[in-house]
PDB file of N, CA, C and O in Angstrom, chain B, residues numbered from 101:
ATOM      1  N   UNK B 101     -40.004  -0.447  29.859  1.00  0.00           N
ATOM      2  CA  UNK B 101     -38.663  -0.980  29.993  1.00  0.00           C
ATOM      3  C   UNK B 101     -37.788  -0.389  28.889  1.00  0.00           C
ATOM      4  O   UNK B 101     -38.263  -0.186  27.771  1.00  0.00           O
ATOM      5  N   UNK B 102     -36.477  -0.102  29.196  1.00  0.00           N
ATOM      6  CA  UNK B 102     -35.679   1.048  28.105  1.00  0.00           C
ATOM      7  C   UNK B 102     -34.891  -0.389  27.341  1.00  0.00           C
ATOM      8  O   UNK B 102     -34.285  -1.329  27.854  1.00  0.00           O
ATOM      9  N   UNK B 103     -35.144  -0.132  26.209  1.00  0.00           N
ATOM     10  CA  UNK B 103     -34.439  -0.577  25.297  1.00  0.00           C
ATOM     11  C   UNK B 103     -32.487  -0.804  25.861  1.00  0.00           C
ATOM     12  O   UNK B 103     -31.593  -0.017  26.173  1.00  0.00           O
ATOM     13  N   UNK B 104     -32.607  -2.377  25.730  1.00  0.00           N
ATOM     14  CA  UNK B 104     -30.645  -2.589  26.367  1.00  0.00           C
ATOM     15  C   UNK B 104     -30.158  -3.197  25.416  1.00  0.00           C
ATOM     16  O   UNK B 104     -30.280  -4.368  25.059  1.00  0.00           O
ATOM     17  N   UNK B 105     -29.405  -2.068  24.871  1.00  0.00           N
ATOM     18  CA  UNK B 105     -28.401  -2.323  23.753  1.00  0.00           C
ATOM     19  C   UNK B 105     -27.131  -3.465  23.818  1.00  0.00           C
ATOM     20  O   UNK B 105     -26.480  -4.040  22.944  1.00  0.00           O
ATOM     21  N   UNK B 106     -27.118  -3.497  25.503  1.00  0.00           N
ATOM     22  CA  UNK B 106     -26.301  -4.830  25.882  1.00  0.00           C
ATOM     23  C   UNK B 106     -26.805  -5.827  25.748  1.00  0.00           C
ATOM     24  O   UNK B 106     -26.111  -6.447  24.943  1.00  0.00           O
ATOM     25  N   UNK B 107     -27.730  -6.484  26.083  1.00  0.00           N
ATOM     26  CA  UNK B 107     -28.021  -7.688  25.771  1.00  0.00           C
ATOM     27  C   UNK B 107     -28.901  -8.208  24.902  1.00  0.00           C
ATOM     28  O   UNK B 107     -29.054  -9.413  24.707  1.00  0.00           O
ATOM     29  N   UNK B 108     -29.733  -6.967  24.149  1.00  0.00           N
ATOM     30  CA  UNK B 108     -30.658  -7.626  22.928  1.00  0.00           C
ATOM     31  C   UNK B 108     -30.147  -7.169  21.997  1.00  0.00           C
ATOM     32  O   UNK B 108     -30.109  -5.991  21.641  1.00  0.00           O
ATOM     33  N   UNK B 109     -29.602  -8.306  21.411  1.00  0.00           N
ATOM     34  CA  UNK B 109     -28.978  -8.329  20.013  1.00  0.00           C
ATOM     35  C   UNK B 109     -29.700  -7.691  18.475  1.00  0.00           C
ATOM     36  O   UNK B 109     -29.404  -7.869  17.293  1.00  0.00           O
ATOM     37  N   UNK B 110     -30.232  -7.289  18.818  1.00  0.00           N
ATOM     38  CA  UNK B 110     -31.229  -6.467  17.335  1.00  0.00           C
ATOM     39  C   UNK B 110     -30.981  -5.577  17.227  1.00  0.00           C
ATOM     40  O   UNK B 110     -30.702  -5.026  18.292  1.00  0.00           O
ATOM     41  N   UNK B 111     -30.894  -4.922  16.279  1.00  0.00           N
ATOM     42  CA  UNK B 111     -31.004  -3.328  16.072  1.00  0.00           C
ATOM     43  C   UNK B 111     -32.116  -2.695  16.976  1.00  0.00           C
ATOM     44  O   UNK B 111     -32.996  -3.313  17.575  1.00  0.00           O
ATOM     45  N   UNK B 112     -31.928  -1.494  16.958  1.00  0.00           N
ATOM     46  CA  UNK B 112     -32.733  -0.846  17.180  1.00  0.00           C
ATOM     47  C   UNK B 112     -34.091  -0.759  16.738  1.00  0.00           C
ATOM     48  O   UNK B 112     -34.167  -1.172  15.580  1.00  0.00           O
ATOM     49  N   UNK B 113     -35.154  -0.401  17.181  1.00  0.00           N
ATOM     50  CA  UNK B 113     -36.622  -0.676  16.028  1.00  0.00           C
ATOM     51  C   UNK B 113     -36.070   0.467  14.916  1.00  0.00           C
ATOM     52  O   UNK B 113     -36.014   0.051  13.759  1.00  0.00           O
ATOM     53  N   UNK B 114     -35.643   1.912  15.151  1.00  0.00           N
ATOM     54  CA  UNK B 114     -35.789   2.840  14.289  1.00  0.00           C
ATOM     55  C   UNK B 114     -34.365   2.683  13.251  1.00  0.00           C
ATOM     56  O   UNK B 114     -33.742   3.468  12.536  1.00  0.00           O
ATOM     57  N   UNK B 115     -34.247   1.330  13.574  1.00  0.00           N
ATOM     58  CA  UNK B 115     -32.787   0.821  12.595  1.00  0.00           C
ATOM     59  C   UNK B 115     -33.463   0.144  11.063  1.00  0.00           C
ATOM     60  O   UNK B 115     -33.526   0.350   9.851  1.00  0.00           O
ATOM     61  N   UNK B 116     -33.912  -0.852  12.209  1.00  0.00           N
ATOM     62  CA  UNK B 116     -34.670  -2.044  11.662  1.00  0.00           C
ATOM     63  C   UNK B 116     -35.659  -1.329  10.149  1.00  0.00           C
ATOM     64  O   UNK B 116     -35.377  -1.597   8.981  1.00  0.00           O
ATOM     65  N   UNK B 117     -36.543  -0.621  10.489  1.00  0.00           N
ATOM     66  CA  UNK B 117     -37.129   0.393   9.398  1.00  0.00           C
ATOM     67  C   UNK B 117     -36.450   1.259   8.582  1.00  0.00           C
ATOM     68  O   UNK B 117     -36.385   0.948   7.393  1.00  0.00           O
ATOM     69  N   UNK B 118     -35.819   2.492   9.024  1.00  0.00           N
ATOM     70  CA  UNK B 118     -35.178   3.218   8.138  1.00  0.00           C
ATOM     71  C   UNK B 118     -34.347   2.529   7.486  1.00  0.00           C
ATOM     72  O   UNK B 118     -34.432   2.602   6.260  1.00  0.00           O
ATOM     73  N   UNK B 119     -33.487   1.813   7.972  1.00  0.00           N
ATOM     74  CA  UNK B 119     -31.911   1.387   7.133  1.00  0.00           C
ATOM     75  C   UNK B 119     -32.785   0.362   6.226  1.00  0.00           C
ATOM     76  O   UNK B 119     -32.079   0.195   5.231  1.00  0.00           O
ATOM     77  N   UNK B 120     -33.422  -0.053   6.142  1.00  0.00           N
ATOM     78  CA  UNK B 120     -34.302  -0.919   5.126  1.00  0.00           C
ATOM     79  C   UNK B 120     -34.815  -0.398   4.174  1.00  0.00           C
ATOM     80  O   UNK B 120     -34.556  -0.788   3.035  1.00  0.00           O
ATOM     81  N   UNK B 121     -35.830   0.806   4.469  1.00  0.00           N
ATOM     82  CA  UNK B 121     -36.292   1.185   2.998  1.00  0.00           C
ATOM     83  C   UNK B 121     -35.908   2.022   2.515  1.00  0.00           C
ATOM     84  O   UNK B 121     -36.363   2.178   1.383  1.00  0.00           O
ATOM     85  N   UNK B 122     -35.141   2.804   2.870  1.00  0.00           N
ATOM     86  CA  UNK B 122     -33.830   3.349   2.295  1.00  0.00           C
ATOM     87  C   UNK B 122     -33.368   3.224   1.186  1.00  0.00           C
ATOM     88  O   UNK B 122     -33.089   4.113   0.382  1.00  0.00           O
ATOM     89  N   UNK B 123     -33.234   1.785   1.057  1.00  0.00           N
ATOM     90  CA  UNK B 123     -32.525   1.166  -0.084  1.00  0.00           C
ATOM     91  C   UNK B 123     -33.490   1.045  -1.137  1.00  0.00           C
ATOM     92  O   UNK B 123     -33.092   0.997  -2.301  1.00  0.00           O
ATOM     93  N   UNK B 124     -34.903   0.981  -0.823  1.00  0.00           N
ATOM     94  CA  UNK B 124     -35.523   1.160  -1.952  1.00  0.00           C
ATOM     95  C   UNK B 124     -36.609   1.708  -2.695  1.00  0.00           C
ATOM     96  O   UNK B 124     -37.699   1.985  -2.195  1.00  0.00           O
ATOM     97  N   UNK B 125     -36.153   1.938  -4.485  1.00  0.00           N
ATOM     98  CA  UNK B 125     -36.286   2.981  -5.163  1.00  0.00           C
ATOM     99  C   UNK B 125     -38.337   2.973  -4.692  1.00  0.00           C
ATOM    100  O   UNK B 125     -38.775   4.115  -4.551  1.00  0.00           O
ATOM    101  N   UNK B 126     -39.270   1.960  -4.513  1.00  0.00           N
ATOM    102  CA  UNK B 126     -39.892   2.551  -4.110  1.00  0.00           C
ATOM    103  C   UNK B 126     -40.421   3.322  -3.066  1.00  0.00           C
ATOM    104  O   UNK B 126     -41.529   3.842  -3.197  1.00  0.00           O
ATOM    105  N   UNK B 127     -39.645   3.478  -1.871  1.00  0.00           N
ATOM    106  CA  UNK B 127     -39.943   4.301  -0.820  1.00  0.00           C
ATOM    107  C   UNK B 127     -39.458   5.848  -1.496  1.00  0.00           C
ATOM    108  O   UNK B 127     -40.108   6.855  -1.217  1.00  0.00           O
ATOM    109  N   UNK B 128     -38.790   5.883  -2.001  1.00  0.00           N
ATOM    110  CA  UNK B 128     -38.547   7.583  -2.663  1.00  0.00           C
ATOM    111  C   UNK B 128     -39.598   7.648  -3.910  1.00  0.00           C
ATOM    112  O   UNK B 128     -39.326   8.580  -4.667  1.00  0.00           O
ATOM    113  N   UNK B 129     -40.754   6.868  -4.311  1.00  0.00           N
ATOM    114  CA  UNK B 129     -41.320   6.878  -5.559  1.00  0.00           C
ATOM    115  C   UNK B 129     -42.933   7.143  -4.161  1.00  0.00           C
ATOM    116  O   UNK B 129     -43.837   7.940  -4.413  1.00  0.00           O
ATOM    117  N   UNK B 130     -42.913   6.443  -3.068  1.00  0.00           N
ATOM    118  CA  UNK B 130     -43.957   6.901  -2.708  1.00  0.00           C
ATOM    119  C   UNK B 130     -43.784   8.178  -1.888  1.00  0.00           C
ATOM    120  O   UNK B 130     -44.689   9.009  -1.953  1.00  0.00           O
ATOM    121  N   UNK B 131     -42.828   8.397  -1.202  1.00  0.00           N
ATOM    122  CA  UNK B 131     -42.429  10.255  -0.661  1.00  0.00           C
ATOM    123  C   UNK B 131     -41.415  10.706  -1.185  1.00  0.00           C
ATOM    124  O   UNK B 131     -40.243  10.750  -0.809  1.00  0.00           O
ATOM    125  N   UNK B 132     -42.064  11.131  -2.320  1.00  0.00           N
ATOM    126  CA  UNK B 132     -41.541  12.544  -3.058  1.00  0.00           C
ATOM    127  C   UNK B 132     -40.541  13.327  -2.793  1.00  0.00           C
ATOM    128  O   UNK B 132     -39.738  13.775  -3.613  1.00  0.00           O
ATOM    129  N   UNK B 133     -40.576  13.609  -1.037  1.00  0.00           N
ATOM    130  CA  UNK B 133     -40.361  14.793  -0.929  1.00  0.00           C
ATOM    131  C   UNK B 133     -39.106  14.280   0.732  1.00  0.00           C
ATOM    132  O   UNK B 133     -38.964  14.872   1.802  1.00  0.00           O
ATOM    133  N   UNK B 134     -38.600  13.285   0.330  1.00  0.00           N
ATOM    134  CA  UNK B 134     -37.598  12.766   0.995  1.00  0.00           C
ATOM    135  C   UNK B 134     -36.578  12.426  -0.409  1.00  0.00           C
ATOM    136  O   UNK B 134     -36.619  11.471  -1.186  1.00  0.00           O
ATOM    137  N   UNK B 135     -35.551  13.776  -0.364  1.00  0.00           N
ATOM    138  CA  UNK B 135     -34.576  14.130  -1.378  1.00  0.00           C
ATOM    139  C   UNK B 135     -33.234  14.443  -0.875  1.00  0.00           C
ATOM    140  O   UNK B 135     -32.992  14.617   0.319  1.00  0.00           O
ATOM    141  N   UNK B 136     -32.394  14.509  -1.792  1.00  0.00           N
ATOM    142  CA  UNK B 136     -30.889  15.026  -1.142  1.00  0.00           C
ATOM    143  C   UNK B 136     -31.070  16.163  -0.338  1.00  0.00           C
ATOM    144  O   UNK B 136     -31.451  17.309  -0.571  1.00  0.00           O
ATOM    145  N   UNK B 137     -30.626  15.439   0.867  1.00  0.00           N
ATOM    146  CA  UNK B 137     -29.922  16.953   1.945  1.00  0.00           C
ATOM    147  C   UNK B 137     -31.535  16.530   2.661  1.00  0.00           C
ATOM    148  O   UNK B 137     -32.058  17.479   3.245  1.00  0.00           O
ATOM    149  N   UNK B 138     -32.093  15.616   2.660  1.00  0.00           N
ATOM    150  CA  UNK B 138     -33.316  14.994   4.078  1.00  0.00           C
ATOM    151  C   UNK B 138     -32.363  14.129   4.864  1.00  0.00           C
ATOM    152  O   UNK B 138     -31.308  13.868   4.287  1.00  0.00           O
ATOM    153  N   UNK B 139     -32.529  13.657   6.024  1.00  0.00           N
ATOM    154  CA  UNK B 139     -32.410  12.787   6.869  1.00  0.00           C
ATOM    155  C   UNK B 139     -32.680  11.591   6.559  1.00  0.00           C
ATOM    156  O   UNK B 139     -32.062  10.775   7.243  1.00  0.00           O
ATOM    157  N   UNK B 140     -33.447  11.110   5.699  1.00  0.00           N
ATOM    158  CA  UNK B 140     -33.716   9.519   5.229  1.00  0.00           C
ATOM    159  C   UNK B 140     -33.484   9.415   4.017  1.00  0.00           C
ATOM    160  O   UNK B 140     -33.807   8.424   3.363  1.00  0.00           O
ATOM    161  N   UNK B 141     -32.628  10.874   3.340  1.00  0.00           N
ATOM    162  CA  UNK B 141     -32.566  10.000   1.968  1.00  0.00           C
ATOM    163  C   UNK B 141     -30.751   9.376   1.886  1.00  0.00           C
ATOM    164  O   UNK B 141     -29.750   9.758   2.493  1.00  0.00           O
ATOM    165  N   UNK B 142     -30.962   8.252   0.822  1.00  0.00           N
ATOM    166  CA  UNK B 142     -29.656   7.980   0.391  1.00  0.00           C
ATOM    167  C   UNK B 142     -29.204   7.813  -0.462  1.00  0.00           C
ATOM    168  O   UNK B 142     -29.516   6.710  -0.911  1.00  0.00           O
ATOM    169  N   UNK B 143     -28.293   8.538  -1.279  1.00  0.00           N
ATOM    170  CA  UNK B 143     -27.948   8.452  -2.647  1.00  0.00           C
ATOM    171  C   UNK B 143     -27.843   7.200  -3.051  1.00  0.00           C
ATOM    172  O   UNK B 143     -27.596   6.261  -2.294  1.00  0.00           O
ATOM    173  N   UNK B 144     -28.093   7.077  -4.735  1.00  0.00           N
ATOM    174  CA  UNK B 144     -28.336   5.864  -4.921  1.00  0.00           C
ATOM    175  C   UNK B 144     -27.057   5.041  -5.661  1.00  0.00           C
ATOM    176  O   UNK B 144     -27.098   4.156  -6.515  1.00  0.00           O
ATOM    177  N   UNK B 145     -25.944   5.664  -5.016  1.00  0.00           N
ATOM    178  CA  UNK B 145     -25.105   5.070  -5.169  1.00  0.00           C
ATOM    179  C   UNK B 145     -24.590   4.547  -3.681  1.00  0.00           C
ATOM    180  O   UNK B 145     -23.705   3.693  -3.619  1.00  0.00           O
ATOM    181  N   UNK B 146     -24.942   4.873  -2.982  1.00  0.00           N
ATOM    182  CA  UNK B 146     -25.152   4.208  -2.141  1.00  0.00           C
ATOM    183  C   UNK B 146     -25.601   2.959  -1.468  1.00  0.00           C
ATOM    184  O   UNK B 146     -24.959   2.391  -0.584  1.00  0.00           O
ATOM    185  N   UNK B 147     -26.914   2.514  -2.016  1.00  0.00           N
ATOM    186  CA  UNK B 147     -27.814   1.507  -1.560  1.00  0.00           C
ATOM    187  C   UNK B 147     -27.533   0.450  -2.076  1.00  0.00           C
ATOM    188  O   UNK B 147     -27.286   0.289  -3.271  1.00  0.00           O
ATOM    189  N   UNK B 148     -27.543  -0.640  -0.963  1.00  0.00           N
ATOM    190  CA  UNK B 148     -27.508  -1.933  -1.125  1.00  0.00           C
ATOM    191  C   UNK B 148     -28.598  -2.637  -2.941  1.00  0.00           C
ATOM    192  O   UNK B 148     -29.705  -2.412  -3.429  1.00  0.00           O
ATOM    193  N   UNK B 149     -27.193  -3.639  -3.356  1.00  0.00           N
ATOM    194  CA  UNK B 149     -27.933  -4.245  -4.707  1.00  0.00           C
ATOM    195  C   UNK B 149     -27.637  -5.430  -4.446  1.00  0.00           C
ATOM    196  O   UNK B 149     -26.429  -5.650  -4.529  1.00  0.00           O
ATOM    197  N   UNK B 150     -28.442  -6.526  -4.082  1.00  0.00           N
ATOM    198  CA  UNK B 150     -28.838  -7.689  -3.297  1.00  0.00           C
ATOM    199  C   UNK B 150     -29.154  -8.505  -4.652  1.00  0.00           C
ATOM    200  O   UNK B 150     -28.524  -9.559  -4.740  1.00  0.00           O
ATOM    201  N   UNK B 151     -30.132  -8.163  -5.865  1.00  0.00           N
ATOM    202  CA  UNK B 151     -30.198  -9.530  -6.530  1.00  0.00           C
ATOM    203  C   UNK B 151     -30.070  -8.541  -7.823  1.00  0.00           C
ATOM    204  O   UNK B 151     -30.052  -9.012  -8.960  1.00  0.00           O
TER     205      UNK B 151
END
C-alpha cells in the first residue's frame, strides 16, 4: 500500500529518521564521513537546541 500523504498525518518514515539525527552531535561522532557538502549533513548552526 503507497504511502498517502493525504490522510496520514506523519511524516514520512525517511523524515521521521533523518530530520532527527541530524541534529545530533553524536550521529556525526559515529559517521565520520557524513560532512559538509553530504546529503545528511547539517551545519551546526543549524540544528535544533531543545534543552
Amino acid at each position: 500500500m503507497p504511502y498517502d500523504i493525504q490522510s496520514n498525518p506523519h511524516p514520512l518514515p525517511y523524515i521521521r529518521v533523518n530530520f532527527t539525527v541530524q541534529h545530533f552531535d553524536e550521529f556525526y561522532q559515529t559517521y565520520p564521513s557524513v560532512t559538509e557538502g553530504t546529503p545528511m549533513y547539517l551545519a551546526p548552526e543549524d540544528r535544533l537546541l531543545i534543552w
